[in-house]
BAMAR-251697 format. One record per residue (C-alpha): x, y, z; residue in three letters. Coordinates in steps of 0.05 Angstrom, whole numbers. Example, Ala and Ser with C-alpha at 12.3 -4.5 7.8 and 13.67 -1.06 7.14 Angstrom:
<nodes>
<node east="246" north="-90" up="156" res="ALA"/>
<node east="273" north="-21" up="143" res="SER"/>
</nodes>
This chain:
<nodes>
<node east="-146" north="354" up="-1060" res="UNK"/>
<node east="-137" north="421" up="-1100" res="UNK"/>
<node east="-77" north="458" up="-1072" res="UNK"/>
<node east="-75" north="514" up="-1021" res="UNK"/>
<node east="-34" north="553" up="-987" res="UNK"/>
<node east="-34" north="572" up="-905" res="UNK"/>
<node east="0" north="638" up="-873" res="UNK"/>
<node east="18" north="640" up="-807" res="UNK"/>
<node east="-26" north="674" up="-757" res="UNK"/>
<node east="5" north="738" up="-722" res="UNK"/>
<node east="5" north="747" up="-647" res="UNK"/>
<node east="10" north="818" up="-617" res="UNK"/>
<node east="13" north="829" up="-541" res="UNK"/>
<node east="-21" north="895" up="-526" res="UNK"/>
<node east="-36" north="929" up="-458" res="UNK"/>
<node east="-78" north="889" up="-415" res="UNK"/>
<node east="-96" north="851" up="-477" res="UNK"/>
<node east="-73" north="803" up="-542" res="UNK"/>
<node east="-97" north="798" up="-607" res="UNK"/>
<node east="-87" north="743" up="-656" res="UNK"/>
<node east="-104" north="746" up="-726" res="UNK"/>
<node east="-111" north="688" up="-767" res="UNK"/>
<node east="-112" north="701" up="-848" res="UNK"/>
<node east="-162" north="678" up="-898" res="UNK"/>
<node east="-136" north="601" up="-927" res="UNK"/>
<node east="-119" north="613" up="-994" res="UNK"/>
<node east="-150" north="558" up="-1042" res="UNK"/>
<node east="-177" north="539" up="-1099" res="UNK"/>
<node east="-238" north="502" up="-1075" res="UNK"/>
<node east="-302" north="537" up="-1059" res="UNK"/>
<node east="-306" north="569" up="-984" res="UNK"/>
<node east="-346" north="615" up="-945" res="UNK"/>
<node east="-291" north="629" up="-902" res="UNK"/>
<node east="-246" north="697" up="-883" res="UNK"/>
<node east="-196" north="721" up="-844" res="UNK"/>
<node east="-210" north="717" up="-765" res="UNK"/>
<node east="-190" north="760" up="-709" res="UNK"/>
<node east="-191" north="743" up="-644" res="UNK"/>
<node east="-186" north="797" up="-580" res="UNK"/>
<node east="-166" north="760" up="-522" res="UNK"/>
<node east="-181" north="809" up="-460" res="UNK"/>
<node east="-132" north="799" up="-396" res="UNK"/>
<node east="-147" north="841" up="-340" res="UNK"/>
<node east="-219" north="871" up="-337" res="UNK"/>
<node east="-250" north="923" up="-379" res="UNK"/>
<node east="-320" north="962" up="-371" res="UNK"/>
<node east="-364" north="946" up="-432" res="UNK"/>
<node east="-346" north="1002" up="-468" res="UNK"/>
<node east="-275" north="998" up="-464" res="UNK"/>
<node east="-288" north="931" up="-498" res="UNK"/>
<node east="-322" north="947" up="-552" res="UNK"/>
<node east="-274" north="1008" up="-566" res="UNK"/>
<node east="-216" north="961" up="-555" res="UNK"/>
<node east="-251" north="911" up="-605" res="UNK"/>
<node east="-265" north="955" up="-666" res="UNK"/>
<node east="-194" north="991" up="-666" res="UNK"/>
<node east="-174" north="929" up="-668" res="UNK"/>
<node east="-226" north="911" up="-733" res="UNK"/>
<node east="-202" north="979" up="-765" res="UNK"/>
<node east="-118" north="960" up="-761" res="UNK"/>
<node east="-118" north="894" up="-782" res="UNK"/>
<node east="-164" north="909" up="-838" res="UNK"/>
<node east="-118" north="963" up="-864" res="UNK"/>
<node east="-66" north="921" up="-851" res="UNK"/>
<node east="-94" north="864" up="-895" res="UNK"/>
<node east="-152" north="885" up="-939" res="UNK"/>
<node east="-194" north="822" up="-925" res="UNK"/>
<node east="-253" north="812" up="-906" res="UNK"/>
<node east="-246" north="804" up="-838" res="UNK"/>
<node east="-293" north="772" up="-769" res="UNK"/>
<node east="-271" north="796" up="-702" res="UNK"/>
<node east="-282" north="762" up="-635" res="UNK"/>
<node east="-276" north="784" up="-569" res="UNK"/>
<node east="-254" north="735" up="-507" res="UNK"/>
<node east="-242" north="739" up="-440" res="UNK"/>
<node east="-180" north="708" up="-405" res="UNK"/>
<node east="-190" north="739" up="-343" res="UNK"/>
<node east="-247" north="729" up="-292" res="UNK"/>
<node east="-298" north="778" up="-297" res="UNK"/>
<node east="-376" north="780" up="-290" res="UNK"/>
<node east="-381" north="809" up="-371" res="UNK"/>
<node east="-413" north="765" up="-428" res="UNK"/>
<node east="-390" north="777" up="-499" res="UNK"/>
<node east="-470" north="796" up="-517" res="UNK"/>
<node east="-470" north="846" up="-472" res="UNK"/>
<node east="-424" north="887" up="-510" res="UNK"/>
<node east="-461" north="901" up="-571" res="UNK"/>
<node east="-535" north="860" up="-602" res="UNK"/>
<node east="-480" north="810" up="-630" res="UNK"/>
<node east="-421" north="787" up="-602" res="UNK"/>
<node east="-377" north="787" up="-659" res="UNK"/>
<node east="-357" north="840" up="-715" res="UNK"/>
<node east="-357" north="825" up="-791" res="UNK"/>
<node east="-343" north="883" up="-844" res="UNK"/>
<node east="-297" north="892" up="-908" res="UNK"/>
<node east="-266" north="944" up="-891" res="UNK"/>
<node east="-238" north="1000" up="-840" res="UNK"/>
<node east="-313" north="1042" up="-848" res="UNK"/>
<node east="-360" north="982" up="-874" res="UNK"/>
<node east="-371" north="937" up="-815" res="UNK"/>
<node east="-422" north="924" up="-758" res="UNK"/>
<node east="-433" north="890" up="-695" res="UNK"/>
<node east="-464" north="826" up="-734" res="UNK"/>
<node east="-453" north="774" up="-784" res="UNK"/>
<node east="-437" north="795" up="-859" res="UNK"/>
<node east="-481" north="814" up="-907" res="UNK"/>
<node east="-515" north="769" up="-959" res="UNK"/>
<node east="-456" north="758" up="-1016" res="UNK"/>
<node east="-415" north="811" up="-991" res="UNK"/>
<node east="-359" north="759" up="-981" res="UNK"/>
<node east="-362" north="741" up="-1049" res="UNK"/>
<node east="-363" north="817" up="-1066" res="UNK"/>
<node east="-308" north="833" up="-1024" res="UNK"/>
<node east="-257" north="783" up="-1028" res="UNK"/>
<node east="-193" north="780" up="-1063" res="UNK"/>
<node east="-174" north="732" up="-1118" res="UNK"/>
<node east="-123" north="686" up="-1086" res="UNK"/>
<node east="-62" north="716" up="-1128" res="UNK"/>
<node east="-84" north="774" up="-1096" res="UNK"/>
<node east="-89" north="740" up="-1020" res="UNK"/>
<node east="-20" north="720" up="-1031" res="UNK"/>
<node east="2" north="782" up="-1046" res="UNK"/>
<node east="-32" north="817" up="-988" res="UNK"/>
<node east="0" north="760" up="-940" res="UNK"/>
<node east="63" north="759" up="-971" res="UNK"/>
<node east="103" north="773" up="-911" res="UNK"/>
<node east="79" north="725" up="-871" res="UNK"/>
<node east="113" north="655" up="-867" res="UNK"/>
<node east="66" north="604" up="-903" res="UNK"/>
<node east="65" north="524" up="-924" res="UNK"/>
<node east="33" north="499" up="-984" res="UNK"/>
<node east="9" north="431" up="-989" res="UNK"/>
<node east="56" north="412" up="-1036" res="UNK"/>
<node east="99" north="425" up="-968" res="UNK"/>
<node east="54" north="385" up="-925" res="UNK"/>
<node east="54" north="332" up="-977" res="UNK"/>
<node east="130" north="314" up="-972" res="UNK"/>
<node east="135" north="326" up="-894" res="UNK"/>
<node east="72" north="271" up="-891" res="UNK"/>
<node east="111" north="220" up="-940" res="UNK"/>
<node east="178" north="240" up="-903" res="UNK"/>
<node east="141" north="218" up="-843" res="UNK"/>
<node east="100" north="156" up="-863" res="UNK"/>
<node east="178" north="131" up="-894" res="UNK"/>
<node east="207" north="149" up="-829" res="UNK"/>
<node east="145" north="106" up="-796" res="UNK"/>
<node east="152" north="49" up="-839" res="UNK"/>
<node east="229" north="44" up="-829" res="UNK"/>
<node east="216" north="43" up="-760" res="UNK"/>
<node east="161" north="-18" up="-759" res="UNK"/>
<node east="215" north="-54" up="-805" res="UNK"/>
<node east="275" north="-36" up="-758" res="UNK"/>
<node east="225" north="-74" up="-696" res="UNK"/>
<node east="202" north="-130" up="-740" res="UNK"/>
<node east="271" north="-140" up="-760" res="UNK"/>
<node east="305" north="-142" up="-682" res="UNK"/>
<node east="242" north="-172" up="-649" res="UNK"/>
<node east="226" north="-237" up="-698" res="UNK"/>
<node east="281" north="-237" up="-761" res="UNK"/>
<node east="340" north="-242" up="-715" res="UNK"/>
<node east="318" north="-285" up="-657" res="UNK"/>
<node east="282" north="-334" up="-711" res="UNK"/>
<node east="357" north="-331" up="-744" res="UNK"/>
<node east="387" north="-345" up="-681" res="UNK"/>
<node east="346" north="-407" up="-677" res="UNK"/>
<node east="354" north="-430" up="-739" res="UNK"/>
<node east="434" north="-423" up="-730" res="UNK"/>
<node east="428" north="-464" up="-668" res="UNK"/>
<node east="413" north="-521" up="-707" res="UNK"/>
<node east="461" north="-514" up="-766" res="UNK"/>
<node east="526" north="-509" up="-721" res="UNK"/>
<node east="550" north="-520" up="-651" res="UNK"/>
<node east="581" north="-448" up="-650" res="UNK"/>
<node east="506" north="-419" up="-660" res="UNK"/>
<node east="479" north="-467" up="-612" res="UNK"/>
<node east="524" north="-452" up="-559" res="UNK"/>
<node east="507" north="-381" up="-561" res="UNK"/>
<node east="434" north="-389" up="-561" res="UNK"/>
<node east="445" north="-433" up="-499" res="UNK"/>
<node east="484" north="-385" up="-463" res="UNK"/>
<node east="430" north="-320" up="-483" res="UNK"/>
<node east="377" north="-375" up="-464" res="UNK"/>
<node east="413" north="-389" up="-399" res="UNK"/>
<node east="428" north="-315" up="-390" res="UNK"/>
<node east="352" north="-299" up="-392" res="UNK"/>
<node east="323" north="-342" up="-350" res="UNK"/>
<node east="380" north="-320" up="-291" res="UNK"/>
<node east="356" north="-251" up="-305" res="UNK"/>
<node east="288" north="-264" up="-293" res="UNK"/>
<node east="298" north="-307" up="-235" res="UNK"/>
<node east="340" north="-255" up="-194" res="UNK"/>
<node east="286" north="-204" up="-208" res="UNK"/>
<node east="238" north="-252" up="-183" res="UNK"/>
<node east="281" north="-274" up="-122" res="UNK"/>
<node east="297" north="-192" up="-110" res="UNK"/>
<node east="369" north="-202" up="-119" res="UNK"/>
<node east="376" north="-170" up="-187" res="UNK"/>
<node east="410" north="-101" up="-176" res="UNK"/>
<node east="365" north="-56" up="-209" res="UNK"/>
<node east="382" north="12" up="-252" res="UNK"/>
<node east="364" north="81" up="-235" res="UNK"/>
<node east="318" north="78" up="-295" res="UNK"/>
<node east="288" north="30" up="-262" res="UNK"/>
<node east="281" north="43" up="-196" res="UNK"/>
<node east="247" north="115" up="-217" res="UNK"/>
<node east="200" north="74" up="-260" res="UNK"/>
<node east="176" north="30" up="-197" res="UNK"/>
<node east="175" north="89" up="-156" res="UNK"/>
<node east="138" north="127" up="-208" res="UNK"/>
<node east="82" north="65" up="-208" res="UNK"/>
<node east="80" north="56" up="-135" res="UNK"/>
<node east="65" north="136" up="-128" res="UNK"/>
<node east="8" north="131" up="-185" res="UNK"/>
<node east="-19" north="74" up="-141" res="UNK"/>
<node east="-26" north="111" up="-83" res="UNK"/>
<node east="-57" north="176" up="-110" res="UNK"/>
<node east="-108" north="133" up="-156" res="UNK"/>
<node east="-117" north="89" up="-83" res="UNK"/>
<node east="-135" north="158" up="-47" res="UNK"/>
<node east="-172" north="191" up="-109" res="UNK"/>
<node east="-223" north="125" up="-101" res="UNK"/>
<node east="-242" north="155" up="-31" res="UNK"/>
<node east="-254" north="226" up="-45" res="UNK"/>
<node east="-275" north="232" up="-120" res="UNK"/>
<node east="-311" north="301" up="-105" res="UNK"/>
<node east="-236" north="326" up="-80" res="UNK"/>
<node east="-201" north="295" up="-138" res="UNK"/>
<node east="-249" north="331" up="-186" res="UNK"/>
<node east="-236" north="396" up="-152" res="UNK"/>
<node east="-159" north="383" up="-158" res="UNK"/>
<node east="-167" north="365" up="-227" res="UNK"/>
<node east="-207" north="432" up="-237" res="UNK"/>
<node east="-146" north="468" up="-205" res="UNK"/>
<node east="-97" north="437" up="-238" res="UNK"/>
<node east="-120" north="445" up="-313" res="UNK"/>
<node east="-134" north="524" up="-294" res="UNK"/>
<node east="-58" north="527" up="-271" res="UNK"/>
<node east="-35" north="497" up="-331" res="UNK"/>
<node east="-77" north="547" up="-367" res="UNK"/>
<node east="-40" north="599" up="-332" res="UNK"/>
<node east="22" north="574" up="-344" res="UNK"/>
<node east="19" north="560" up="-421" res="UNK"/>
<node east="-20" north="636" up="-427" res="UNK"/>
<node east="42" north="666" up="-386" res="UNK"/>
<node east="94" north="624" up="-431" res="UNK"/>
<node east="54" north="645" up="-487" res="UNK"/>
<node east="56" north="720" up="-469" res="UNK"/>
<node east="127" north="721" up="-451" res="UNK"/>
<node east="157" north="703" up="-522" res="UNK"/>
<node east="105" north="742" up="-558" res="UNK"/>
<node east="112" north="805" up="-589" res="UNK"/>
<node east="91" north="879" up="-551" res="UNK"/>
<node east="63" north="936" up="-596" res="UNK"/>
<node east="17" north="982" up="-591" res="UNK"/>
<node east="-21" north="1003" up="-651" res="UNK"/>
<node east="-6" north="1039" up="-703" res="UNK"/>
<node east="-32" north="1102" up="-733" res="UNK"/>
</nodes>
C-alpha cells in the first residue's frame, strides 16, 4: 500500500447548527476524492436560511483550506424539509470561495483544481494527522500485544495443568497437590450445585443480571410490536445523548470575516 497521510477533521459548534469538515486524504495513489463538509442543522430553518447557512459555510472553509471542497447539508432536528428542496441538488461542489454551484463538480475540474500533496500538507499543517507508517506500528504493537495474550491463555489453560499432571506422576509432593486441587474442585462444584456455596457480589450481579435479561426477552416474546417501538425509542435517546455529549465538548465560534 503506497503511503498516505490523514488530518483530523474539525468540529465547530455554531448557532442552532454544527459543521464538520473533513480534509482531502493525502496520497499517492490515484483518487477522485476531496475535502467534505458536512452542515448538520439543529433546530429548524426556512429553506432559505439553509441554503444561506450552507454556502457561507462553502465560502469559509474554502478560504480556510484552498481545496476543492463538497458541502452537505443534514438535518438533526425534526422538521418537514428535504435536502432537494433547497436548491436542484442537494449538495454544493466548487474550488473555490466564487466558483461553485448547487451540483456536482465539473468534468476534470478536480484534477484542475487540486493541490499536489506537498502542497495538501502544507495547507493542513495545523491540523493533527497519522501517517501510515503510524498506523503500521500501532497495528504490529497490537497484533504483538494479541499474540502475547493467546500465549499467556495457552500457557495457564493447557501448559500448566498438563505440567501439573505430569508432576503428579514423577513425585508424591506433585501428586499430593494435584489431589488436593482435584479434591478442591469437585467440593466447589458440588456446593454450587447443592446451593451451599457462598457466592461473590460479582456473582450474584451476574445471576441477577441473567435472570433480568430472561424476563424482558420472556415479555418481549408477547408483544414484539411494543418491543420494536421501545427499541425505536431507545436508539433515538441514545442519539440524543451521544449528539448532546458531542456538542458539549465541542468547540463554539462563529464565523469569521
Amino acid at each position: 500500500m503506497k503511503p498516505w497521510v490523514r488530518f483530523e477533521n474539525v468540529e465547530v459548534k455554531r448557532d442552532g447548527y454544527y459543521v464538520s469538515y473533513s480534509p482531502k486524504f493525502v496520497s499517492a495513489a490515484n483518487d477522485d476524492s476531496t475535502a467534505l463538509l458536512s452542515v448538520h442543522l439543529l433546530r429548524e430553518h426556512n429553506l432559505e436560511e439553509c441554503k444561506q447557512i450552507a454556502e457561507s459555510e462553502f465560502e469559509y472553509w474554502i478560504k480556510r483550506y484552498p481545496v476543492p471542497l463538497q458541502a452537505l447539508v443534514k438535518f438533526e432536528c425534526k422538521t418537514a424539509h428535504r435536502i432537494s428542496n433547497i436548491a436542484e441538488c442537494p449538495y454544493i461542489c466548487g474550488v473555490s470561495e466564487n466558483e461553485y454551484r448547487w451540483g456536482g463538480f465539473l468534468d476534470n475540474e478536480l484534477e484542475t483544481y487540486m493541490p499536489l500533496n506537498d502542497e495538501l500538507k502544507v495547507i493542513y499543517s495545523e491540523l493533527p494527522s497519522k501517517t501510515s507508517e503510524e498506523a503500521d506500528i500501532k497495528l504490529n504493537q497490537n497484533i504483538i500485544g494479541m499474540r502475547a495474550m493467546k500465549w499467556f491463555v495457552l500457557f495457564t489453560a493447557v501448559f500448566i495443568p498438563a505440567l501439573i499432571a505430569f508432576l503428579g506422576w514423577s513425585h508424591p509432593v506433585f501428586s499430593a497437590l494435584a489431589l488436593l486441587f482435584t479434591w478442591y474442585k469437585c467440593a466447589d462444584k458440588w456446593l454450587l450445585l447443592s446451593g451451599r456455596k457462598i457466592k461473590t457480589e460479582v456473582e450474584l450481579a451476574a445471576e441477577e443480571d441473567k435472570r433480568l435479561k430472561e424476563h424482558h426477552h420472556y415479555h418481549c416474546k408477547l408483544n414484539p410490536k411494543g418491543f420494536e417501538r421501545l427499541k425505536l425509542d431507545n436508539f433515538k435517546a441514545s442519539r440524543d445523548e451521544r449528539l448532546r455529549k458531542k456538542l458539549e465538548g465541542m468547540k463554539s465560534a462563529e464565523i469569521e470575516n
